[in-house]
N, C-alpha and C positions, 0 to 999 in steps of 0.2 A: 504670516509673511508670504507672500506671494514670488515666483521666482522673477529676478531679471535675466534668466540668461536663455530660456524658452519658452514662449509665448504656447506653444503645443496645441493640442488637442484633447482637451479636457476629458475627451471622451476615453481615451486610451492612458486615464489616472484611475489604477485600483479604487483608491477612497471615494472619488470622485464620480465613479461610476456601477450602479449594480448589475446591467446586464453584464459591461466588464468581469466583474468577477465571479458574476457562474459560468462564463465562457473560459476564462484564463485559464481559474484552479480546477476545470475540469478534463483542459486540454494537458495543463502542466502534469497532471497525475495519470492520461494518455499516456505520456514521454515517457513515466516511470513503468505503466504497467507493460507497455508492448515488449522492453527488453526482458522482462521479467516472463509474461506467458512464452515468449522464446526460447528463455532455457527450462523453466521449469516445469513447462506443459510440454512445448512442441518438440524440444530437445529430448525432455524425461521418456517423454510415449516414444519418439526414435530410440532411443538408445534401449528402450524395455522391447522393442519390436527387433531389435537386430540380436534379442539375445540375450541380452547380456542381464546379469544376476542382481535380483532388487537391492541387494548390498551395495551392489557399487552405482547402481542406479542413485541412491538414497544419499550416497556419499560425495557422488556429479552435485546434486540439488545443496548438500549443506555446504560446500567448498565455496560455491556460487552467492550462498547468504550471507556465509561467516561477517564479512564487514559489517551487516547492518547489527551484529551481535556487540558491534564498538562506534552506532554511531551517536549515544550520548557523548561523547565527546566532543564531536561537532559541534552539539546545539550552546554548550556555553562557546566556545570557538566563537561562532557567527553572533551570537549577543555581546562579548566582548568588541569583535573588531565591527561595528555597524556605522561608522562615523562617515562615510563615503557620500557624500551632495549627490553621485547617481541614485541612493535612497537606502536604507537602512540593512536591507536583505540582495534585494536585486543584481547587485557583484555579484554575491555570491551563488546565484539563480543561474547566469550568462556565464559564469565563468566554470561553475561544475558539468553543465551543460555542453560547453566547448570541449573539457577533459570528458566527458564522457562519448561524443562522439566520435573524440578521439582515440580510446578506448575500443571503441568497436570496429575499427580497421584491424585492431589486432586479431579481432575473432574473426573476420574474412582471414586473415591470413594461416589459418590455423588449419585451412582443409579437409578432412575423411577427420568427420567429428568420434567415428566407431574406433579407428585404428591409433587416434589422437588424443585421445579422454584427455591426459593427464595434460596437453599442453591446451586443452579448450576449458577446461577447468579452471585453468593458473589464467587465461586470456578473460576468460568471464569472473573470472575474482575481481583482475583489473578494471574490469569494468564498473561493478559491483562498489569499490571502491567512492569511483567518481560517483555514482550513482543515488549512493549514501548519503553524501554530503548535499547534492541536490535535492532528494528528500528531505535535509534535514533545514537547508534554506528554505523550501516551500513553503512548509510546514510553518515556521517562523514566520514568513509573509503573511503568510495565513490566517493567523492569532492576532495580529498587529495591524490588520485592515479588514478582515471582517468585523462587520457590528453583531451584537449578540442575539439583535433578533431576526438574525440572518442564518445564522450556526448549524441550525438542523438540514436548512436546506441546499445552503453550501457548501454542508460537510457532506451530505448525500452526495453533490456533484463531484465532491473532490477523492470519494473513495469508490464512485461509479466509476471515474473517470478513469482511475486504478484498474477497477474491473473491467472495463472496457477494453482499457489498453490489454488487459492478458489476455481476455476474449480474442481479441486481434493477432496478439503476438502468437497464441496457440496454434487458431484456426488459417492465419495468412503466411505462418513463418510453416507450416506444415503443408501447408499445400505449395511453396514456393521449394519446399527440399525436394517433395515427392516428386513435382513437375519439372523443374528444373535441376539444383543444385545444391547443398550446403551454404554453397559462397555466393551463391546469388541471392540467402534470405540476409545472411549476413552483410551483403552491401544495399539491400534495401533497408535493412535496419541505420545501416549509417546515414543514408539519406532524408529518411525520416526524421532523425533527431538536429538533422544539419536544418532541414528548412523551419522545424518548429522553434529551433535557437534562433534563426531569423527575427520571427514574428516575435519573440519574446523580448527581444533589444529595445524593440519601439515601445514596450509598455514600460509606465512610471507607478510609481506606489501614491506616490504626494504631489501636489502639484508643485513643490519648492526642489523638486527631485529633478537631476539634467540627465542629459542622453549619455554625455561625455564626461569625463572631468574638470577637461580643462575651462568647459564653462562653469564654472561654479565662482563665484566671487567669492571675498574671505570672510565675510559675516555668514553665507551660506554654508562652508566648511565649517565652522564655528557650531552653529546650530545643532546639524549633526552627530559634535563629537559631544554635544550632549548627552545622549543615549550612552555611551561609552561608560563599563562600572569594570570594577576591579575581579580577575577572575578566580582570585582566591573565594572571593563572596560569593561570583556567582555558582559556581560548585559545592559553597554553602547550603546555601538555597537552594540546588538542585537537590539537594541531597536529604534535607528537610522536607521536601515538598512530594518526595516518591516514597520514604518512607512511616508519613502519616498515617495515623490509623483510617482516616475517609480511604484514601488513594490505595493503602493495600485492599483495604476487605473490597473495594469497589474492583478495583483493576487486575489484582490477581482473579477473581471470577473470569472475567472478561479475557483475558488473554488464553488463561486454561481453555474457553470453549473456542477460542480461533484455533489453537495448536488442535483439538479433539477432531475439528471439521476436516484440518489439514490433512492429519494421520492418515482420520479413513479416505481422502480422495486416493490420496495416494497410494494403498493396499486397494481400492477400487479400481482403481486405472489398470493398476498390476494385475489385478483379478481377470479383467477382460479379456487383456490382449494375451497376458501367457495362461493364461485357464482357458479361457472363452473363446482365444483363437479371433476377436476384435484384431482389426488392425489400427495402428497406433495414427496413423493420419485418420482414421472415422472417430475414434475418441477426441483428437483435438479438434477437428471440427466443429461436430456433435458437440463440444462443450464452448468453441465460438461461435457458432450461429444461436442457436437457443438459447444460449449462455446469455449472450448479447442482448435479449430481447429481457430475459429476465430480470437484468441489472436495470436498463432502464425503469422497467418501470417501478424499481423497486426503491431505487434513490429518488426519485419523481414524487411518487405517493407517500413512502413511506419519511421522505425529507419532511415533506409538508406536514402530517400527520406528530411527527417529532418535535416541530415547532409550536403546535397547533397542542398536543394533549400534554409535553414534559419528555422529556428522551428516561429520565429515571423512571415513570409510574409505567414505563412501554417494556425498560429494561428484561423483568423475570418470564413478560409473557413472550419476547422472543426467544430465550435461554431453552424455554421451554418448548418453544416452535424445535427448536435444533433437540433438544433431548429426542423429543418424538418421533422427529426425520432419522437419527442415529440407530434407534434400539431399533424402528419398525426396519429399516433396512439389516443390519442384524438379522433379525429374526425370519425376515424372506429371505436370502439369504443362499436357499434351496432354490428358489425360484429365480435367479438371477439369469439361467441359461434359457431364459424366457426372453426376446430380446425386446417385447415390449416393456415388460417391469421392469429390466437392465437400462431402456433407454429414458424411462419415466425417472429411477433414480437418479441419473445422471443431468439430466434436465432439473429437475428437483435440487438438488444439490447446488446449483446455481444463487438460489433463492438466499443459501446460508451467508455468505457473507457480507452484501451487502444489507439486510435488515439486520442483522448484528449492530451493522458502522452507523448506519443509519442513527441509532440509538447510542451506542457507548461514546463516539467520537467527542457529540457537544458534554457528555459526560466530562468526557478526559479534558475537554475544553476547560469547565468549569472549575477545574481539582487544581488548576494552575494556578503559583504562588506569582502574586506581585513583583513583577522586575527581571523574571526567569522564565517568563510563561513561553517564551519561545524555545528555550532549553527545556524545558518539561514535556511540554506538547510534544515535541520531537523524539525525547525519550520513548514515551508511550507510544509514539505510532512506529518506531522504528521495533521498540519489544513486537508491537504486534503484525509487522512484517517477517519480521527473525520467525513469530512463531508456525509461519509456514516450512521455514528451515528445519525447526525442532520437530514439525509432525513430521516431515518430510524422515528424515532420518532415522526417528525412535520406530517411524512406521517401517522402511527396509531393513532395522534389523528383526523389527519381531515379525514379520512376514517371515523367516526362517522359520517359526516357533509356532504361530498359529494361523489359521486360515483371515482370511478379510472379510467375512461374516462374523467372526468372532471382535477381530478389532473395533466392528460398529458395535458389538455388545458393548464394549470397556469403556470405549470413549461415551458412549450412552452416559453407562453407570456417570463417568467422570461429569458431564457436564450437569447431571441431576444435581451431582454435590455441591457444585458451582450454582447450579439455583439455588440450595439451601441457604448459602452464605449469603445470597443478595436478597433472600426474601426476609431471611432474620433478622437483618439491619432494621434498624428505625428509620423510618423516610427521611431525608436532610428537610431542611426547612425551605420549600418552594419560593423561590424567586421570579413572578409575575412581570418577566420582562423575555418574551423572545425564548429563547434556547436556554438562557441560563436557568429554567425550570427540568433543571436536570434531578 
């Protein structure tokens, strides 16, 4: 069915268009990562630079995640109400979008982020909040307009795009406190997410999808509330589909090494600046400019590559990339107050997340049940956001207890075991189409 009620620009229809959607879903997850490197990069290295105790440093960064620890509830949310003729997700795209820029006038008004914690905290929860729920629409758009043999390399863009944005939010929301203000990084963040809600209004999913409501005719509303399932079921289904034997031994691995990587930045960062005497604006930079260079090319090639050999058969040998990166830092360790080997780690460390994503995402893609795969997806990518939360935290308390060369021991050992699990498994039975040869 084709729409009557706008003729448009076919080019600016998700389904309709593939530059569209590595441009979109790579801007869209921009939007997510810039407020996210803000607090948890540019904010975290401030608040470890003015002093203050990695306890409560650790405790700023979980207070800030805690919502995405509750945003499986969302994703069946936005698969129940999808019945909307502006197109199946997209409300809920524009409209957590608007809450969310809204959202961030509150953290402009929050002032002296040092003397403030506990009201910038409760301000970036709010945010957080909104935040959540537009990851968790993305996400849903996501599944439901990409083709599969597109996955490895639109997931590359959509979790670059992530890293990009914290690259950004680290390295720009850091140099905008140092140079100017607090409240000055804080109302360029609002601006930022005001003009990309802009651009976002104008794009459609389908081409039967309207700008407005109120053009939609009733055969068009009709259509829509086809999608619409009951959400006792779909909670069923979600529920079935996270705890299958594939999905655990596959995804608990996979999460454990994102939390592992998290940990040690985090005890790393700490190391620099109250060991090392780093200042907290040269690490966020240092981890936006170079940081920045390394993601691209890493969801670039390693997207391609993903598509190209199976994101499953690539799985153990990146696990294993991160073991390697983990214990060797560990074990130098000594040598950190070296500021070349301190800044090569650092740089280094870049590399970890996105060939992870690269790899697991069209994974997590795949593991998704029929009918729910937008509440699942979301699931999984929301655990594996939280799990920067969980390193984030578990890392400032045992930073009381041991050194941060020790912690890249542990997490080492941890993520080894994490390979055992994925290497034990019997290969799944490869599917010679696109990405879904996970």
């Amino acid at each position: 069915m084709t729409s009557t009620a706008i003729p448009g620009n076919r080019s600016l229809i998700l389904t309709e268009s593939r530059p569209l959607r590595f441009i979109t879903f790579f801007y869209l997850y921009v939007m997510q990562g810039v407020p996210a490197g803000f607090s948890s990069t540019a904010l975290a290295n401030y608040l470890a630079g003015q002093q203050l105790s990695s306890v409560k440093v650790g405790e700023f960064v979980a207070i800030v995640g805690a919502p995405w620890a509750f945003q499986f509830v969302w994703g069946p949310l936005i698969d129940r109400f999808q019945g909307s003729p502006m197109g199946r997700r997209r409300p809920w795209v524009i409209g957590s979008q608007v809450l969310a820029m809204l959202a961030s006038v509150g953290i402009w008004a929050v002032g002296n982020p040092t003397t403030n914690l506990y009201a910038l905290s409760i301000a970036f929860f709010i945010h957080s909040v909104c935040a959540s729920v537009q990851d968790a629409s993305v996400d849903a758009m996501a599944i439901s307009t990409i083709p599969e043999s597109e996955r490895g390399r639109v997931n590359g863009f959509m979790r670059g795009g992530f890293l990009t944005g914290m690259a950004l939010g680290a390295a720009g929301m850091a140099y905008l406190i140092h140079a100017y203000s607090f409240r000055t990084a804080a109302l360029a963040l609002t601006v930022f997410l005001l003009a990309f809600t802009g651009i976002t209004f104008f794009i459609r999913e389908r081409p039967d999808d309207v700008l407005f409501p109120g053009q939609a005719s009733r055969r068009q509303v009709a259509a829509h509330h086809a999608h619409d399932h009951n959400i006792g079921w779909l909670f069923s289904e979600l529920f079935r589909g996270l705890i299958s034997r594939r999905s655990l031994l596959l995804f608990v691995p996979i999460v454990l090494v994102y939390s592992c990587q998290n940990a040690f930045i985090r005890a790393y960062n700490m190391h620099l600046i109250q060991r090392l005497g780093w200042s907290d604006q040269s690490v966020s930079v240092l981890s936006g400019t170079y940081g920045m260079v390394f993601i691209i090319v890493v969801v670039l090639v390693g997207g391609w590559i993903s598509d190209r050999f199976g994101a499953r058969r690539l799985l153990p040998f990146v696990i294993a990339f991160h073991a390697i990166y983990l214990l060797s830092m560990g074990l130098l360790g000594h040598y950190w107050s070296n500021q070349s080997v301190a800044t090569t780690g650092l740089v280094l460390w870049n590399m970890m997340d996105p060939s992870l994503s690269v790899v697991s995402i069209p994974i997590l893609m795949a593991l998704c049940r029929p009918g729910v795969e937008g509440s699942q997806f979301t699931t999984y990518m929301a655990l594996i956001n939280f799990s920067d939360i969980i390193g984030a935290f578990i890392s400032g308390h045992a930073q009381t207890y041991v050194a941060a060369p020790t912690i890249g021991l542990i997490v080492g050992c941890l993520v080894i075991i994490s390979l055992f699990v994925v290497v034990a498994q019997k290969s799944p039975r490869e599917i010679h189409k696109g990405s879904s040869k996970y």
